[in-house]
C-alpha positions, 0 to 999 in steps of 0.5 A: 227349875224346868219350865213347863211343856207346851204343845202348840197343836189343836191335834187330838192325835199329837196330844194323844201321843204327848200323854205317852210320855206321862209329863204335865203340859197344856196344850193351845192351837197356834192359828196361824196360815198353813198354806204352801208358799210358791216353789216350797217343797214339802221339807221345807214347809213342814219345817216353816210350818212348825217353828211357826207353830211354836213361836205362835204361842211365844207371846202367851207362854213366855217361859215355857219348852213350846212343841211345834210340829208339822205333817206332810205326806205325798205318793212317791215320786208326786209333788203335790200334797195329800192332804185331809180328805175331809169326807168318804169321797175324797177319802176313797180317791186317795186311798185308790190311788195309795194302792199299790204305792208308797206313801212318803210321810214328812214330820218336822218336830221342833222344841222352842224356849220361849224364855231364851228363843233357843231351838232345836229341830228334826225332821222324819220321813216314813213310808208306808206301802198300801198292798192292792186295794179291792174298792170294796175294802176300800170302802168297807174302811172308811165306812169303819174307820171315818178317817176323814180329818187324816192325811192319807184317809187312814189311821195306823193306829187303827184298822188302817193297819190292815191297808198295809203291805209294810212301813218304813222309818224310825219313829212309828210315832211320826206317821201320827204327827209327833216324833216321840223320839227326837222329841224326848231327846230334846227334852232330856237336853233341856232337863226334862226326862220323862224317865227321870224318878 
């Protein structure tokens, strides 16, 4: 018997995507403290952060596949964490200085049974490179696109497309926030197969 899928996320856009895969599963927000530690590299705290993710929901769903997953992105060659700019000012300052630049995006995916505490992990990196941006197309996007809640100030799956010089990685999907890739292969090695008749 599989057990059921749970997604440990309050993110539209990770349930969005999880709904690709046309396979049952509930979803609950993990709550738990996301702030970096002193010294953590963004690898690393996207990593922390997702096993923490899953095992948040451990207690409630104590026979379930639990998804875990973390985002982080920074200017490459910065060590500082781009987050969500949570308004126009903020979101028009990140995108002035992804101009030009590439954007390095890091999402750690990990799939957690919660019955026998087996986990499995990934982590992706994709990159995205902003073409020069007048402050007039700047504006005009966010003004278009409100993406406020999203780390970077764009959304791919959108008119943030049109930002773009090019990308780089293996899973678009990971640029959202949740590797569909890596975590249908989890899911095939745990009995689950979205393609399974």
């Amino acid at each position: 018997m599989t057990l059921p899928l749970v997604l440990a996320s309050s993110s539209s856009y990770r349930r969005m995507l999880l709904q690709r895969l046309l396979l049952p599963f509930v979803w609950a927000s993990p709550d738990i403290d996301e702030t970096p530690l002193a010294g953590e590299n963004i690898e690393a705290m996207t990593a922390r952060l997702a096993i923490a993710k899953a095992r948040a929901l451990t207690a409630s769903y104590p026979q379930a596949l639990i998804i875990g997953s973390d985002q982080a992105c920074a200017l490459e060659g910065a060590t500082s964490i781009m987050g969500k700019p949570g308004n126009f000012e903020h979101a028009r300052q990140q995108l002035r200085a992804c101009s030009g630049h590439n954007l390095i995006f890091h999402t750690s995916l990990v799939l957690l049974n919660s019955q026998t505490g087996a986990s499995q992990s990934s982590h992706d990196v994709f990159s995205v490179r902003f073409r020069q941006l007048s402050d007039a197309e700047i504006c005009r996007y966010l003004e278009l696109e409100q993406p406020y809640d999203c780390a970077g100030s764009f959304k791919a799956e959108g008119l943030g497309i049109a930002l773009f010089e090019g990308m780089a990685g293996n899973d678009f999907h990971s640029l959202i926030g949740l590797p569909l890739i890596n975590l249908c292969r989890m899911l095939r090695q745990n009995g689950l197969n979205p393609l399974k008749p």
